[in-house]
N, C-alpha and C positions, 0 to 999 in steps of 0.2 A: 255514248260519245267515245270516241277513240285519243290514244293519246300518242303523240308524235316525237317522246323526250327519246330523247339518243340517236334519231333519225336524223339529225343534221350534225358533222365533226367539225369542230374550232380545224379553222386554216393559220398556223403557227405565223406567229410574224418575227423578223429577223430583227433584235434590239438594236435601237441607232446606237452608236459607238461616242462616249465622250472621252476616250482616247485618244481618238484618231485627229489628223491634219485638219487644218477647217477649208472650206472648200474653194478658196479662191475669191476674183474677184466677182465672179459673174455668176449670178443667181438661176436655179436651174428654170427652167421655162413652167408655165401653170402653175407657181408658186407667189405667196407673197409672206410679208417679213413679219414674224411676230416673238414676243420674247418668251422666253422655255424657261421653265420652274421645272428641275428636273427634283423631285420628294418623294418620299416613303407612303404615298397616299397614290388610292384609285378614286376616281370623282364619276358620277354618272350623270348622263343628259337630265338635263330637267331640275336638279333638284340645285341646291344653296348649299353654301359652305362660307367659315369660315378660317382663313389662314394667318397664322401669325407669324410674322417676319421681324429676326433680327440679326441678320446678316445685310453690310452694306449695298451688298449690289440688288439683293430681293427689297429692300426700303427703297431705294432708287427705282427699280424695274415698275414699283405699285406709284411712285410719285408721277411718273413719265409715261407711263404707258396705259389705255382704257383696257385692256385687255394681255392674257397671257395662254400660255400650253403649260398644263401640269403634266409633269409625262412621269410613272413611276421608276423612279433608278433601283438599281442593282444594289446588293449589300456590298459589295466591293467599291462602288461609284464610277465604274469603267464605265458604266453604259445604261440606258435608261430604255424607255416603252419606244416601241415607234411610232406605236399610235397614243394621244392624248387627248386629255379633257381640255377644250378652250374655255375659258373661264374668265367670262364678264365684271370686271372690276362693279361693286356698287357705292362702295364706300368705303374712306380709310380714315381711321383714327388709332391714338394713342390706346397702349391696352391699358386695363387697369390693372391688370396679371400678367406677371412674364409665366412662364414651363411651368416652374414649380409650382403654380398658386401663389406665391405672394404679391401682395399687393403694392403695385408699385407705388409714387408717393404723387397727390394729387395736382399740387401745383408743380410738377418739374415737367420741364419742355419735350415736344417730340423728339429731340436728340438726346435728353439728359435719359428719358426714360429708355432708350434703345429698342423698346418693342414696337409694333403696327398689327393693330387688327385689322385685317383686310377682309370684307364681307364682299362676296363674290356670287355668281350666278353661273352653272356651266349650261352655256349655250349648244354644244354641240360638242362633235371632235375631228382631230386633224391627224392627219401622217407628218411624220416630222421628218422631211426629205434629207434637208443639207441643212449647215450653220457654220457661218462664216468667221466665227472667234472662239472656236471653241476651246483656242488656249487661255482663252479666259477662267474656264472653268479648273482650270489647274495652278492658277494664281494665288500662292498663297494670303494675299489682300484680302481676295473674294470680295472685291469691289466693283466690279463687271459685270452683268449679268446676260445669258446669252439671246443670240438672237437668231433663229434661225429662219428656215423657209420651208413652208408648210402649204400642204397642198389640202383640197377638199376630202375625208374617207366618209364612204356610204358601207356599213354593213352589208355582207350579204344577203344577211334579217329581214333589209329594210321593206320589203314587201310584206312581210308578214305582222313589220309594229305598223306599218301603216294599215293594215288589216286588223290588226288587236285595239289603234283606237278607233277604228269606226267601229267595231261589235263594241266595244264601251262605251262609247256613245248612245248606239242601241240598247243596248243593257241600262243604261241610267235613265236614260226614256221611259222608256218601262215601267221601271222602277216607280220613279217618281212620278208618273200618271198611276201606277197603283196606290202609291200611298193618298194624292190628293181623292181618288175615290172611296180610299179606305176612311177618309177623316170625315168623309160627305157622307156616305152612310152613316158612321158612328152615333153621327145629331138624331138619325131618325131607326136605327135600329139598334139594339145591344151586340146582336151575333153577326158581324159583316162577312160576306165569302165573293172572293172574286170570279172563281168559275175554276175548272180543270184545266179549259183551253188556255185563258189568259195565265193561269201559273206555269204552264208546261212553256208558252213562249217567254217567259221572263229567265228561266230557268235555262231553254235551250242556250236561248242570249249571250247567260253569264257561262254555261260549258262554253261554246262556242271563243269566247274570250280565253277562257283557261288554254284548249287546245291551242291557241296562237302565241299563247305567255312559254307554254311548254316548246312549242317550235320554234321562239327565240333564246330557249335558255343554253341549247348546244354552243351558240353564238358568241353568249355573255361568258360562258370562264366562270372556273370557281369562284373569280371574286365572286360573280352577284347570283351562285346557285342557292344562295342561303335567303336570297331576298326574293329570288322567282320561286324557291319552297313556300315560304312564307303567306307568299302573295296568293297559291295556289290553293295552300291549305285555306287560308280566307276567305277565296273566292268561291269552295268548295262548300264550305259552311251556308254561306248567301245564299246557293243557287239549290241546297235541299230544303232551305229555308224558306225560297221560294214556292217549293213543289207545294209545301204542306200548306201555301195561301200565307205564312206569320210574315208579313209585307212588312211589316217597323223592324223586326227581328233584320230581314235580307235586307231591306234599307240603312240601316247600323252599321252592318258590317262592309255593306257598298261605299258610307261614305266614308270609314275607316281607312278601305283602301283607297278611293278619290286623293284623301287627306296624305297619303302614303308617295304617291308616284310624283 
């Protein structure tokens, strides 16, 4: 198998500015309005989170709005990502913890308690074009929360995660037709073996996946090179696990990573 890591360079993006004028009245064209949680957090497609809000305009932003852009700000607060995780409201309630861990007190109200657990889904992600109040964000209230306008972003990647889940697809197929023959044998034999041919394609499968995890990790930025290692050394494990025929072994760690993405 060949490996493709360093063969695609990150395309720099220029951080939107929460310094600057906000953009007038008229919204830029191929955009639409959604409200920016600009935080010290990066969120990835696909997975859950939850966020805890207790500043007034982010309690506000979760009570009014299905949906938000997390975009990661700057240590200084001038300026945030351009590009961000959108992120699907699923639920908001009262925390039972503020920051510190302590427990706040059972009966006191959504206001008395100050904090919101908001449990979220990111759906995808956006470019954060313009935003129209962005003196809001320099309010010392901080009772505004912003709203800007956001356009559709496609990775460059995108050919190749759309290529990584159908070989994953293929690879779980596999898989799990080897194991349901593994378990059918097992009734009538002690020593099961699936053959060379079928482990060599269960195995090509799962490389075949690796090389396309590796072709989008130039893509993904050091945030997420510690989770494309991760994923790879895993993957990597499965797929010699494969060769030797130990199908529950490569199934283990197949569903580990399933369980993972």
């Amino acid at each position: 198998r060949t490996s493709t890591r360093g063969s695609l360079a990150p395309v720099p993006l220029a951080p939107f500015r929460l310094d600057a004028p906000g953009r007038g009245p008229r919204a830029p064209p191929g955009t639409r309005q959604v409200a920016l949680y600009p935080l010290p957090a990066v969120y990835l497609p696909g997975s859950q989170c939850v966020v805890r809000n207790i500043e007034a305009r982010n309690i506000a932003m979760c009570r009014e709005r299905a949906e938000f852009v997390a975009a990661r700000v700057s240590a200084d607060r001038a300026s945030c990502a351009s590009v961000g995780a959108l992120l699907r409201i699923d639920d908001v309630r009262p925390a039972p913890r503020d920051y510190s861990g302590r427990v706040l007190a059972e009966g006191a109200s959504e206001n008395e308690r100050g904090v919101l657990e908001v449990r979220c889904s990111v759906v995808g992600r956006v470019r954060v074009v313009a935003c129209a109040n962005l003196e809001a964000w320099r309010k010392p209230q901080r009772d505004e929360y912003l709203v800007a306008d956001v356009a559709p972003y496609e990775d460059d990647g995108e050919g190749e995660a759309k290529a990584a889940a159908v070989e994953a697809a293929a690879a779980a197929a596999a898989l799990e037709a080897a194991a349901v023959e593994a378990a059918a044998g097992a009734a009538e034999q002690e020593v099961w073996w699936m053959g060379a041919a079928a482990a060599s394609d269960v195995a090509d499968a799962i490389y075949q996946l690796i090389d396309a995890l590796l072709a989008t990790d130039g893509l993904s930025g050091a945030a997420g090179a510690k989770d494309i290692d991760a994923l790879v050394g895993s993957l990597e494990r499965a797929a010699a696990l494969a060769e030797e025929a130990d199908w529950w072994g490569a199934l283990e760690l197949w569903q580990g990573h399933c369980a993972t993405r």
